[in-house]
C-alpha positions as CSV (number, residue, x, y, z in Angstrom):
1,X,45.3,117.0,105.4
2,X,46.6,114.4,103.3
3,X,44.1,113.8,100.1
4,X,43.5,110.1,99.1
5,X,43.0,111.1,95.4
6,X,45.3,108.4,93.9
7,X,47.3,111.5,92.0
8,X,50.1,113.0,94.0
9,X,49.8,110.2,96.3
10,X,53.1,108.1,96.2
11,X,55.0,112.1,96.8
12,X,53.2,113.0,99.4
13,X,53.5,110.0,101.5
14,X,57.4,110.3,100.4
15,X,57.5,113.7,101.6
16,X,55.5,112.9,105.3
17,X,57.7,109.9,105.8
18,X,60.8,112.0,105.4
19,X,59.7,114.9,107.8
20,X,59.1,112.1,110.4
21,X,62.9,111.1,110.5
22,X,64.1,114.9,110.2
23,X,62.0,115.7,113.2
24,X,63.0,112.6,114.9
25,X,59.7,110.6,114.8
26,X,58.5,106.8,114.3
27,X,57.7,106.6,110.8
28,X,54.9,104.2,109.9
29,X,55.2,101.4,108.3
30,X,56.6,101.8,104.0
31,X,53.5,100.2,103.0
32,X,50.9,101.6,105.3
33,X,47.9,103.4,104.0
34,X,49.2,103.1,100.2
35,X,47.2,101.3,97.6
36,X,48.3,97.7,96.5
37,X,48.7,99.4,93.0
38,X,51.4,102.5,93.9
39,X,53.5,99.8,96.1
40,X,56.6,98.5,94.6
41,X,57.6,95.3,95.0
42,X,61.1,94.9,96.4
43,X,63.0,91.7,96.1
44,X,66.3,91.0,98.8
45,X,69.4,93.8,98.6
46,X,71.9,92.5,96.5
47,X,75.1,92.1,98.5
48,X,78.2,93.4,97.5
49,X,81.5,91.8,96.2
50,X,84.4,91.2,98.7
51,X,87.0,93.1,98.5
52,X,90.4,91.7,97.9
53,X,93.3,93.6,98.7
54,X,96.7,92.2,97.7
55,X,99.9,94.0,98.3
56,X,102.9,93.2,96.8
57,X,107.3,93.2,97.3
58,X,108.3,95.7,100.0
59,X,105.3,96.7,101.2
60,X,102.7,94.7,103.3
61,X,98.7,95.0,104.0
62,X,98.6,98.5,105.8
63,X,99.1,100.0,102.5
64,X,95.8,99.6,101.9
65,X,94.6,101.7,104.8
66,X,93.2,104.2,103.3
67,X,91.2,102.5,100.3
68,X,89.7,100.0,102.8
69,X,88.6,102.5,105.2
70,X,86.8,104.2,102.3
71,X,85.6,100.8,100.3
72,X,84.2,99.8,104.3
73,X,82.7,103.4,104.6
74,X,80.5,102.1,101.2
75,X,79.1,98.9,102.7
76,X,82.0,97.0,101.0
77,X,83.1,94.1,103.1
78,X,87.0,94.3,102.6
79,X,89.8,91.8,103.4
80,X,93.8,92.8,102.8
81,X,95.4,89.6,102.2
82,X,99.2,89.3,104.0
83,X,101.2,88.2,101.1
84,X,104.0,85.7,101.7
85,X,106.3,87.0,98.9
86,X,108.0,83.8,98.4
87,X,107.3,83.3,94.8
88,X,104.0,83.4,92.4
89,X,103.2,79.9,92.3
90,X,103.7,79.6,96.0
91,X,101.4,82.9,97.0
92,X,99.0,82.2,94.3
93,X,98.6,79.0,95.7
94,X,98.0,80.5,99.0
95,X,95.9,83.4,97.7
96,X,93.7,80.7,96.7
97,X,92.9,78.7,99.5
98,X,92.4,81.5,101.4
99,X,89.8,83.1,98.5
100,X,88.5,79.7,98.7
101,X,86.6,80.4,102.2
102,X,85.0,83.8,101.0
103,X,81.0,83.3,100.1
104,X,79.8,85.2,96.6
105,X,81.5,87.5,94.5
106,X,85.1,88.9,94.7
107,X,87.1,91.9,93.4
108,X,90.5,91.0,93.4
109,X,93.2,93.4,93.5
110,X,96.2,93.6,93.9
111,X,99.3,96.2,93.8
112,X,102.8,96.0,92.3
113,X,104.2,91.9,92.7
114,X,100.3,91.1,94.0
115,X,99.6,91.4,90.3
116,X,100.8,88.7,89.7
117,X,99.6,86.9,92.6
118,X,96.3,87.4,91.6
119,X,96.9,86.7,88.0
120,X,97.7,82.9,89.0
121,X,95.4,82.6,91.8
122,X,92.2,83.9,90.5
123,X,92.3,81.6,86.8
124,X,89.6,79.0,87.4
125,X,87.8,81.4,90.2
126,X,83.9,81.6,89.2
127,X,83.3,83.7,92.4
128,X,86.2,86.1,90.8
129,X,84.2,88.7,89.1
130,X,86.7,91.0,88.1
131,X,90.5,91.8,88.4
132,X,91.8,95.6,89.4
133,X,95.8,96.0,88.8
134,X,96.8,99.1,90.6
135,X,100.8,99.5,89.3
136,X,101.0,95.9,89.1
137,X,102.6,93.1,87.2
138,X,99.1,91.5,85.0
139,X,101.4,88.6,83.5
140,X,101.4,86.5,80.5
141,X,101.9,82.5,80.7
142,X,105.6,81.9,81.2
143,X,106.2,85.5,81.6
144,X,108.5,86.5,85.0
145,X,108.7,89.8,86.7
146,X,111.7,90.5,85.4
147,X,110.9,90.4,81.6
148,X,107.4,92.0,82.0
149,X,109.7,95.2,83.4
150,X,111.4,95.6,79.8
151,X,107.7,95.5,78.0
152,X,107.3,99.2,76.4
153,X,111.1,99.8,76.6
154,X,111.4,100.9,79.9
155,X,113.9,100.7,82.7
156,X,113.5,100.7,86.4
157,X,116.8,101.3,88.5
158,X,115.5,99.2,92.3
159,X,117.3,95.9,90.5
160,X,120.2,98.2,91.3
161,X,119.3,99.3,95.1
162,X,118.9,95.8,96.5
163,X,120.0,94.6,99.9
164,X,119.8,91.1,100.0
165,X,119.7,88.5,103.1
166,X,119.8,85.5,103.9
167,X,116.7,83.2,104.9
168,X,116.3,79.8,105.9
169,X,115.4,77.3,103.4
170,X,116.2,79.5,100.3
171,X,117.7,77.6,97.2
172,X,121.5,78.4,96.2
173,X,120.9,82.1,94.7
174,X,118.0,82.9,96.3
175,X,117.6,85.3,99.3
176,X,115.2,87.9,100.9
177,X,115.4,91.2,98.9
178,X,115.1,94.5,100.3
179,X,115.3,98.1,98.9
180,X,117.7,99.7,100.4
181,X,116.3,102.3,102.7
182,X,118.6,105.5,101.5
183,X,116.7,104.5,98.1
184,X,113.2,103.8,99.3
185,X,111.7,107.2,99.4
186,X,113.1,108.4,96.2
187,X,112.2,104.6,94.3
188,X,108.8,103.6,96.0
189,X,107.0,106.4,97.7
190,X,108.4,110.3,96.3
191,X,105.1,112.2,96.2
192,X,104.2,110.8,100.2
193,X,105.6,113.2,102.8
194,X,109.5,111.3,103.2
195,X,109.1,110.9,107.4
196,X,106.4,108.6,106.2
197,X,108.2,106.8,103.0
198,X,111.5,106.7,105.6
199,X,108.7,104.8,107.9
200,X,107.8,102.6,105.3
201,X,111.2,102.1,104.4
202,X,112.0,100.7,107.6
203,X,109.1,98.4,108.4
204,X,109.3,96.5,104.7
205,X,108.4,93.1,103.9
206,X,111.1,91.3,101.3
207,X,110.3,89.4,98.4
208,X,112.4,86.1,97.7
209,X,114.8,87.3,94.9
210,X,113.4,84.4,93.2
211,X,110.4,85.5,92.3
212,X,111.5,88.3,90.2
213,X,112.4,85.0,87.2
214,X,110.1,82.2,88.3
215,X,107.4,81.6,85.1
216,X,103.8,82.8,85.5
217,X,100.8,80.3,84.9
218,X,97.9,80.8,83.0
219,X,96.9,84.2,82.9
220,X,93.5,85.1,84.7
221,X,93.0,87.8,82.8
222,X,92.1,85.9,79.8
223,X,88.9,85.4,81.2
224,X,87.9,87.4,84.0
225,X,87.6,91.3,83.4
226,X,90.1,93.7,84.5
227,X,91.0,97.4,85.2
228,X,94.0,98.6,85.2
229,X,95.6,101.9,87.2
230,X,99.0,103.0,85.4
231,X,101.8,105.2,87.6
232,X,102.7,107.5,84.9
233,X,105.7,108.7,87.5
234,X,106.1,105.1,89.1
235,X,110.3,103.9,89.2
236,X,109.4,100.7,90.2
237,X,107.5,99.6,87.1
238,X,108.3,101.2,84.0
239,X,105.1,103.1,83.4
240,X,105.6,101.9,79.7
241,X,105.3,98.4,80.9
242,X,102.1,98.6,82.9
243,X,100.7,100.6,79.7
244,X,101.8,97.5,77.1
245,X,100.5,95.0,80.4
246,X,97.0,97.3,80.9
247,X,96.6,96.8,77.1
248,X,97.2,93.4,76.6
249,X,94.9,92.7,79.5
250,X,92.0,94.3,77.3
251,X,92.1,95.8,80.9
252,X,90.0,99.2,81.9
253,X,92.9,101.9,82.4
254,X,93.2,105.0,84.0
255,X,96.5,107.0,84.4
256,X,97.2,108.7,87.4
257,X,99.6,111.1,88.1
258,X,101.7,108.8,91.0
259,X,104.7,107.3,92.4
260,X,104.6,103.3,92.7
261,X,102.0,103.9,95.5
262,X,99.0,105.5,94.3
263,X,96.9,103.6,97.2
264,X,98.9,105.8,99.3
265,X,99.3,109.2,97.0
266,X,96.0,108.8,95.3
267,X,93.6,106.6,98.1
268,X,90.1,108.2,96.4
269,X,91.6,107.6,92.8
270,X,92.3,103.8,93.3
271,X,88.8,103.4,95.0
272,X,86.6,104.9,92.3
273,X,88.3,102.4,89.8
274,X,87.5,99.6,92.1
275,X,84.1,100.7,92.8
276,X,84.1,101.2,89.0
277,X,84.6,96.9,89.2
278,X,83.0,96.0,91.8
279,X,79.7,97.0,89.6
């Protein structure tokens, strides 16, 4: 029999309530029987933060799989965003319309070239809480692609694995840019298992060649938090470059040991830093 002296009370109605639902019975009310004094007022659950999910230049949004499916698992509502890899101004633009029809709080993140996508679209963004850059380009103001690669010293070899093709509309020097598929495993993706980096090879989304010198805007990093998840083995990004980008981002950086993919490679990894955020 359950005493009504007022000490020990709150634990043993804990305890009672929790044998009900192991023994698969209708547990009373969480106020019932308990004194006004030992009830604790509870205001409404804080909802979480959207997740953002950008992907970036030869990939698309089922790179993401995995850390959506766990971020989902958490109660996270998660979006991946289908990038249209025409250029930063142009995606950003469109990156922010679309962020535009989310209600409350967003964690943005994006991989690779969606760095920079979310770098332009998120400045100006009060529902933007916080910026995650997994092997991605965080650029400065005027900065392109191509000149954020040299950052650190470092060198990446895809410039020299590019097949390039034509699309409709493109400027003179402009064209859709591919890695070349006898490349891809070894550039992109060589810590996945290769039948699935061959796969991945195959089904890539190009990025308008253009977009690897077009300016970036004003940096939303300069004002919105950011972590930062640095490929130490990534040949797409000179891991030098993300470090010198991670630090002058003021960003939150881990390392992981990881090709240009550690969404892929590394899936728990990328969502404990945006968990991490997404506080």
């Amino acid at each position: 029999m359950i005493t009504r002296k007022r000490t020990g009370f709150v634990a043993l109605a804990v305890a009672a309530a929790l044998s009900l639902v192991a023994l698969g019975g209708a547990a009373l009310p969480a106020t019932a029987n308990i004194p006004a004094e030992a009830q604790i007022a509870k205001g409404p659950p804080v909802p979480k933060p959207t997740v953002v999910l950008v992907h970036g230049a030869f990939a698309d949004s089922s790179g993401w799989n995995l850390v959506s499916t766990a971020l989902q698992a958490k109660g996270y509502p998660v979006l991946a965003f289908s990038n249209p890899l025409r250029g930063p101004q142009h995606d950003a633009e469109y990156l922010r319309q679309f962020l535009s029809t989310i209600t409350g709080p967003v964690v943005l993140v994006g991989h690779s070239y969606g760095g920079a996508v979310i770098t332009n679209a998120a400045t100006g963004n009060p529902n933007v809480k916080s910026l995650v850059y997994i092997a991605a380009y965080a650029l400065a103001e005027g900065e392109s692609v191509q000149a954020a690669n040299a950052l650190g010293g470092g060198h990446t070899d895809v410039i020299d694995h590019l097949v390039l093709r034509p699309f409709p509309g493109a400027t003179d020097g402009n064209a859709d840019a591919y890695i070349d598929p006898a490349y891809f495993p070894q550039l992109f993706a060589q810590d996945i298992p290769k039948a699935v980096a061959q796969n991945m090879a195959g089904s890539q989304r190009p990025g308008a060649l253009a977009s690897l010198v077009t300016p970036s805007g004003p940096a939303a990093w300069e004002s919105i938090p950011s972590w930062y998840m640095v490929a130490t083995n990534d040949r797409i990004i000179p891991p030098e470059a993300e470090r010198a980008m991670a630090e002058r981002a003021g960003a939150k950086t881990v390392e992981v040991n990881s090709s240009h993919v550690p969404m892929i490679s590394h899936p728990l990894k990328v969502v404990a830093l945006i968990l991490d955020a997404a506080k």
